[in-house]
N, C-alpha and C positions, 0 to 999 in steps of 0.2 A: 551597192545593192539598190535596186530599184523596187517599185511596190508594181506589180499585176495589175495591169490596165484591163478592161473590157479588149481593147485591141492585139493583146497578146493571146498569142494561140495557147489552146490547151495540151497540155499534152495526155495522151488517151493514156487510162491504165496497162500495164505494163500484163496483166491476162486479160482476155479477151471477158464482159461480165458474159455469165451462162444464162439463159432464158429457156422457158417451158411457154409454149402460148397454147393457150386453151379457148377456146369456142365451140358453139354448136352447131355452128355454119361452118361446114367442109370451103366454100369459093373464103368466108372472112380470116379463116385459119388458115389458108394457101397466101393469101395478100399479106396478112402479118408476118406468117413467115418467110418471104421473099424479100421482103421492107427490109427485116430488122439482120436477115443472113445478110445484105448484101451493107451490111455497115461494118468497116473492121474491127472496130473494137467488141461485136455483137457474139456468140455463139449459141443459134439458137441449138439446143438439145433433145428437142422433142417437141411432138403435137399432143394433144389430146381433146377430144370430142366432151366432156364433162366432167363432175364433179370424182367420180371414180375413177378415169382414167390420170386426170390430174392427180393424183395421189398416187397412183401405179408410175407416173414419171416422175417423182419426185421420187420413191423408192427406188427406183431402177438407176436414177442419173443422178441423182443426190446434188440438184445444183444448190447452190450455199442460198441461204435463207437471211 
């Protein structure tokens, strides 16, 4: 058995983690979620514009907290 170097790959979790990204800038919410969709191990779930709508995708999508 060897110890985990920095040089050894990681391996990604085995679900995708789920993400919500929230902004109030419509162009910083598009870039975040094009960033973080386009990593495999990423599932973004939803946008939301504020503090209410964040809360409406967290009830609607129940991503784990």
């Amino acid at each position: 058995m060897t110890a985990q170097t920095d040089l050894d790959p990681i391996e990604p979790p085995q679900a995708p983690v789920r993400v919500g990204v929230v902004d109030d800038e419509p162009m910083a919410r598009t870039f975040v979620t094009r960033i973080l969709g386009a990593a495999p191990d990423i599932e973004v779930v939803g946008e939301a514009a504020d503090g209410a709508g964040a809360l409406e995708l967290v009830r609607t999508t129940s991503p784990p907290c």
